[in-house]
C-alpha positions in Angstrom: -28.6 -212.0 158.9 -28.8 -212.4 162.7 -30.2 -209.9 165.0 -26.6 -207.9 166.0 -26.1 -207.6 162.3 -29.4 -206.1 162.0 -29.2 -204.0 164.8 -25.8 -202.2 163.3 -27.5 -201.9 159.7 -30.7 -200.4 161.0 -28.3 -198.0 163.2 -26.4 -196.9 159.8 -29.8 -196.0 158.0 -31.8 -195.0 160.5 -29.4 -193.0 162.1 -27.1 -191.2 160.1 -28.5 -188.7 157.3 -25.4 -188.5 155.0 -24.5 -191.2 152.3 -21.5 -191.1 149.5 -23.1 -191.5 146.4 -20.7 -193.5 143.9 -22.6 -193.0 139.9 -21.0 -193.8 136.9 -19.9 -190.2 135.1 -18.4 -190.5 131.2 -18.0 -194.3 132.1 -15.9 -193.5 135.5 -16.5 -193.8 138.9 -17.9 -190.8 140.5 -18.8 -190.2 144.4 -20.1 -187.2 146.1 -22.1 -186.8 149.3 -26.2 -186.8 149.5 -28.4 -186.4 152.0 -31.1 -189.4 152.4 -33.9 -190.4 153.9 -35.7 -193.6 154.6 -39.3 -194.1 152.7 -42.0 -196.7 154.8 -41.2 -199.3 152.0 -37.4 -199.8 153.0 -36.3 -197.3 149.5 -33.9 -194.5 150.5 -34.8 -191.3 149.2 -32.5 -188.2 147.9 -33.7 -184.8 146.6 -30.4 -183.4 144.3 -30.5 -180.6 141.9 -30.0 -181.6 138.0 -27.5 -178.8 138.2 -25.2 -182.0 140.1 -23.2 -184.3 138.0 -24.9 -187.6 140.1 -28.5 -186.2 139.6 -27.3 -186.1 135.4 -25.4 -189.5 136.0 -28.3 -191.3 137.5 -30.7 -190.1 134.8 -28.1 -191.8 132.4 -27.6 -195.0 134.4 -30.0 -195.6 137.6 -26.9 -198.3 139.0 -25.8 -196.6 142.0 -23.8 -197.6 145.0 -24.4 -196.0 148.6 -22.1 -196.0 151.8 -23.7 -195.3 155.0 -20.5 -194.9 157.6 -20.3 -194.6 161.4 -18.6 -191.3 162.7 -15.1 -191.3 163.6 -14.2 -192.1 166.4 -10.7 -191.6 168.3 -11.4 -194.6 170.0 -11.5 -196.7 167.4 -9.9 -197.6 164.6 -10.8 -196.7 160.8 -10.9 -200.1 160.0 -13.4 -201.3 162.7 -16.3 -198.1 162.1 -19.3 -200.0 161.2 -20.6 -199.1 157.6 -22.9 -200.4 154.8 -22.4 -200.4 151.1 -25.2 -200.9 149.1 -25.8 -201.4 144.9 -28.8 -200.2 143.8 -31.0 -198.6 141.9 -31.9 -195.0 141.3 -35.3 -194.1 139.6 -37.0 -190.6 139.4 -40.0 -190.3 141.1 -41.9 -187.1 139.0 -44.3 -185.2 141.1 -47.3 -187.4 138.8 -46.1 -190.4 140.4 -48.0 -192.5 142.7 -45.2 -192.7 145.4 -44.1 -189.5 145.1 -46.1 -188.0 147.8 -44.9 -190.6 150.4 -41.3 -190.2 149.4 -41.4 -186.5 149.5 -43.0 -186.8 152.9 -40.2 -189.3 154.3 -37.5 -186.6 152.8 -39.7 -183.8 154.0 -39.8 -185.3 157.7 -36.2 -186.0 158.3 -34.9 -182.6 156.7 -37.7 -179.9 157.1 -35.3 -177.5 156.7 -35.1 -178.4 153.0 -38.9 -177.9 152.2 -38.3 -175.0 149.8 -36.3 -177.2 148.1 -39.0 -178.7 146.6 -40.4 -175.7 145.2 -37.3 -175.7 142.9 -37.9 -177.0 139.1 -33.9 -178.4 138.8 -34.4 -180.7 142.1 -35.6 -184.5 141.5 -36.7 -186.6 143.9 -35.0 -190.3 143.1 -35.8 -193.5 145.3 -32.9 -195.9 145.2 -33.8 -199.6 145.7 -30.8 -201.8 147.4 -29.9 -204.4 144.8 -27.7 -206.3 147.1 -25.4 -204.7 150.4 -22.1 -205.4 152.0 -22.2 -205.2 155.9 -19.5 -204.1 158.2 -20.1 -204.3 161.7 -16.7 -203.9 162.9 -13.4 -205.0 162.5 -13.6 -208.8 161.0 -17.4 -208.4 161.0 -19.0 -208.6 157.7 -21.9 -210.0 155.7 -23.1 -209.9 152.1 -27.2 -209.2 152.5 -30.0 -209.4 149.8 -32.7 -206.8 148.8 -35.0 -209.0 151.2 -32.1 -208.7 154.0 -31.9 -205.1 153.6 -35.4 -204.2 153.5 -36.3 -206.1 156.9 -33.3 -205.5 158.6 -33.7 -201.4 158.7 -37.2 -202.2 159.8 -36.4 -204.7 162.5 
């Protein structure tokens, strides 16, 4: 992935806070929006309530997908806002866990406003691993990236 490529991807995940979740639900597609932050290890991390049909989905099946889009913008069009989709995986992280700490901390830091959230016995904490990601940087702009790709490219 050259550097411009990177540049846009780290934008996406660094920048924005706001993913559309797509889980499978009864077999079927299912998306809905989720919060997310970005752990030191390159994971992004969501804290959902098991009262959500993703949180229930992703307990069922951790394969997940993630798109991290670029605002609208009346001065361009649709088809050119820069976004990342990303396949992954989605695993728990109980409060026993060795990394749960650090990912609580990374969601902690980026919304503090959702501290109490944690006191809450239906919310889990899940880390989602990229798998694989599809790049758009703009209109005719696109790349297919690795886990590897991924990881270094939102810590360039």
């Amino acid at each position: 992935m050259n550097s411009d490529f990177a540049h846009v991807l780290q934008q996406l995940v660094r920048g924005r806070k706001v993913a559309a979740l797509g889980t499978l639900h009864g077999g079927k597609p299912f998306v809905s929006m989720v919060p997310f932050a970005v752990a030191a290890d390159g994971a992004l991390v969501i804290h959902v309530s098991k009262l959500a049909s993703h949180t229930r989905d992703m307990l069922k099946n951790p394969e997940v997908s993630m798109l991290i889009a670029e605002s609208e913008s009346s001065e361009k069009m649709a088809q050119a806002l820069a976004r990342v989709t990303l396949q992954g995986r989605a695993r728990v992280r109980e409060r026993d866990h060795k990394g749960y700490a650090a990912a609580r901390a990374a969601y902690a830091e980026r919304f503090p406003d959702a501290a109490p959230l944690f006191e809450f016995s239906d919310f889990k904490l899940f880390v989602v691993r990229a798998l694989s990601a599809r790049l758009i940087a703009g209109f005719g702009q696109a790349v297919t990236i690795d886990a590897a790709e991924f990881k270094s490219g939102i810590s360039a």
